[in-house]
Each structure stands twice: as structure tokens, then as C-alpha cells.
C-alpha positions, -999 to +999 in steps of 0.1 A: +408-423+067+419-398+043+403-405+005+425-401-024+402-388-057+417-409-092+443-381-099+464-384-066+442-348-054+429-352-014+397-356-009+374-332+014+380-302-006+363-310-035+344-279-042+378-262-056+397-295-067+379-305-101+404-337-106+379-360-108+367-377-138+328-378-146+329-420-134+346-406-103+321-375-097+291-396-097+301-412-062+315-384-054+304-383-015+312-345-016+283-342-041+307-321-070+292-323-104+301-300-134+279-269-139+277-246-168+268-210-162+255-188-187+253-154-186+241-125-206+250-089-195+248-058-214+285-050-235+299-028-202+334-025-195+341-046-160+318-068-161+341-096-167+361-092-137+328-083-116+314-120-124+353-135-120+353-119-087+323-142-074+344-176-080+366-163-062+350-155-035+339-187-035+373-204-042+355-224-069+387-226-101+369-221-133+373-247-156+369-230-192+353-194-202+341-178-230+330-145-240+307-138-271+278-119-290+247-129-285+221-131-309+206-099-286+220-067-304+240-051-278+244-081-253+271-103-248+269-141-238+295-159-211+294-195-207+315-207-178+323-241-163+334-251-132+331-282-107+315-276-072+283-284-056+245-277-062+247-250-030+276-239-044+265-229-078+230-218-067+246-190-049+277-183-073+245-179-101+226-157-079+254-134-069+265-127-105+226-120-116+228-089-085+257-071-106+237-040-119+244-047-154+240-085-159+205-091-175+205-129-167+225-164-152+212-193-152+232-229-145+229-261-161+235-296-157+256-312-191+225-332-196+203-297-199+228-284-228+249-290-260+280-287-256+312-282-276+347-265-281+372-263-308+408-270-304+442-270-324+471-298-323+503-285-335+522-321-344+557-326-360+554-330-398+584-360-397+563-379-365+535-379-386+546-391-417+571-417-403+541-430-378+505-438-392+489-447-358+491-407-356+468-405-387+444-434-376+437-418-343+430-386-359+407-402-384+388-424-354+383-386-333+369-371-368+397-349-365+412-330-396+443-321-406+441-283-421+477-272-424+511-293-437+543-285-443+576-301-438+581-287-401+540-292-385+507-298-392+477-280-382+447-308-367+413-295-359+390-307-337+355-300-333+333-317-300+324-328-269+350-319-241+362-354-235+363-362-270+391-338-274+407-345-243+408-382-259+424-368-286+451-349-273+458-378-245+466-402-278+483-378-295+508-369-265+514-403-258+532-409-292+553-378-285+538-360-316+521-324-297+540-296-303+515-273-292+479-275-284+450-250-272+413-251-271+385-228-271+364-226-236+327-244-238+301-230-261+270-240-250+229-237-259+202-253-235+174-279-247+147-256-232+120-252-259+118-219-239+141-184-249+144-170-213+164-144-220+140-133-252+113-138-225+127-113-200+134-085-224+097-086-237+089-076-201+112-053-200+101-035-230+063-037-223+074-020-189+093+002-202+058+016-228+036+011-199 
């Protein structure tokens, strides 16, 4: 019997689907979880499409992605997400650590990281004033309103993934969102352990030896 997954998406091809809420994913017989992938490469032009070429290989969608600076002088830090399997992500993270000019990836479970992204809500100034459920729900997300005037207003959001999906799920439904966009995941692991500080040491002592 063909499975249905809680957003009408067929089941059996989970590894490139990513429909599934977390409830849904944890009997997911297909064993698709959500992985975080940092990497840090040195600041090269290319390498962004080199490590965007291994997904798709793989046919695995990416959920969010973010490029940044890392606290390394002269490396830059991408944090990716994406729903497939343990297998899966294993040899997407290996892959992208053979490019010449990536110094580490490593992948994460969400319970191995914190977590967050930023996002912007564009509502309608006269929805907002004429409704004040649309204030309480952005007072209950801790949500702030940063920009008014008599057309929109400017709410950000600062959290967890699903807190802003919350968020802009309540806010839609009142027919309020004019526009809305969000940051990808930023993300730092629990590890007591720097890994990436760790590898460059041995770098550099090899380097004077």
C-alpha cells in the first residue's frame, strides 16, 4: 500500500522529500532525520557551488544555507540543512571534505547544536491596528515590532526554526503577511572540543616541522 507522509507528499522517496514534520520523522520507516552540516573552507572563489554540487548529486534539496566569517582569519563557515538519511549524510559530509580547499565538515544531529535564524514579517499597518490578536501572537512568539508607519510594520523574530514557522503560520492565517523572509540556520555545536582550532594547530606544527 502506498504511504501518504502528513503533507499529502508519497512516501518511499523520502531522502529528497523533506515534508515531514519532526513528530512525523521520528517513525519515519525510511529513517529521514534533519542534519546540519558545517563547513569551513578557506575564502576561494567556487567553492560554494563545488559543495552545492554534492546535494545534487545526491538529489538531497537543501533546506536553508548560510555563508559567513568564521572566527578563523581567512576562513569562512557554511552551515547547511537538509533532510535525508544517516548513509546519506555520511557520504554527502565526506564528499564535500575531498574538495581541495575545504579544511573541514562535519554533520550534526539538532540535539548536538544550537540553533537559530532571524526572520522579517512585513504586516499591513490597518490589519494590525484594527486586529489585536495580531499583537498578542506577536507578544506570545517574543517577537518585536521594529518599524510602523501607516502602510506596514516591520516584526522581528529571533529563534528556533519552528518557533518562527509558528509565527508566520498565525500571522498568515489572519491575512496580515505582506511579505516575509528568513535567514538560513546559524548554528554552534555543544562539543567542549574546537575541532576546527584543533586541526589547524596540526597544520601549523607541520608546517615548522
Amino acid at each position: 500500500m502506498t504511504q501518504y507522509n502528513n503533507k499529502g507528499g508519497q512516501c518511499g522517496t523520502c531522502e529528497t522529500c523533506g515534508r515531514c514534520d519532526e513528530k512525523s520523522l521520528a517513525n519515519c520507516p525510511e529513517g529521514v532525520t534533519l542534519y546540519t552540516i558545517m563547513t569551513y573552507s578557506e575564502n576561494f572563489a567556487g567553492i560554494l557551488n563545488q559543495i552545492t554540487a554534492v546535494f545534487t548529486r545526491r538529489q538531497v534539496n537543501i533546506e536553508s544555507l548560510s555563508v559567513c566569517a568564521s572566527s578563523t582569519p581567512g576562513v569562512h563557515k557554511y552551515t547547511i540543512t537538509c533532510f535525508c538519511t544517516e548513509e546519506t549524510v555520511q557520504l554527502i559530509t565526506k564528499q564535500i571534505e575531498k574538495k581541495i580547499d575545504v579544511l573541514q565538515a562535519r554533520y550534526y544531529t539538532q540535539d548536538q547544536i544550537f540553533i537559530q535564524e532571524v526572520a522579517l514579517l512585513k504586516l499591513s499597518t490597518p490589519r494590525l491596528l484594527e486586529n489585536r490578536e495580531i499583537s498578542r501572537i506577536i507578544r506570545v512568539h517574543s517577537a518585536k515590532i521594529v518599524e510602523v508607519n501607516e502602510t506596514y510594520s516591520i516584526v522581528n523574530i529571533t529563534g528556533m526554526p519552528e518557533d518562527i514557522e509558528s509565527l508566520y503560520s498565525s500571522l498568515a492565517s489572519l491575512d496580515c503577511v505582506l511579505q516575509f523572509v528568513r535567514t538560513g540556520a546559524i548554528a554552534v555545536t555543544k562539543n567542549p572540543r574546537e575541532l576546527l582550532n584543533e586541526y589547524l594547530d596540526v597544520r601549523r606544527q607541520e608546517k615548522t616541522e
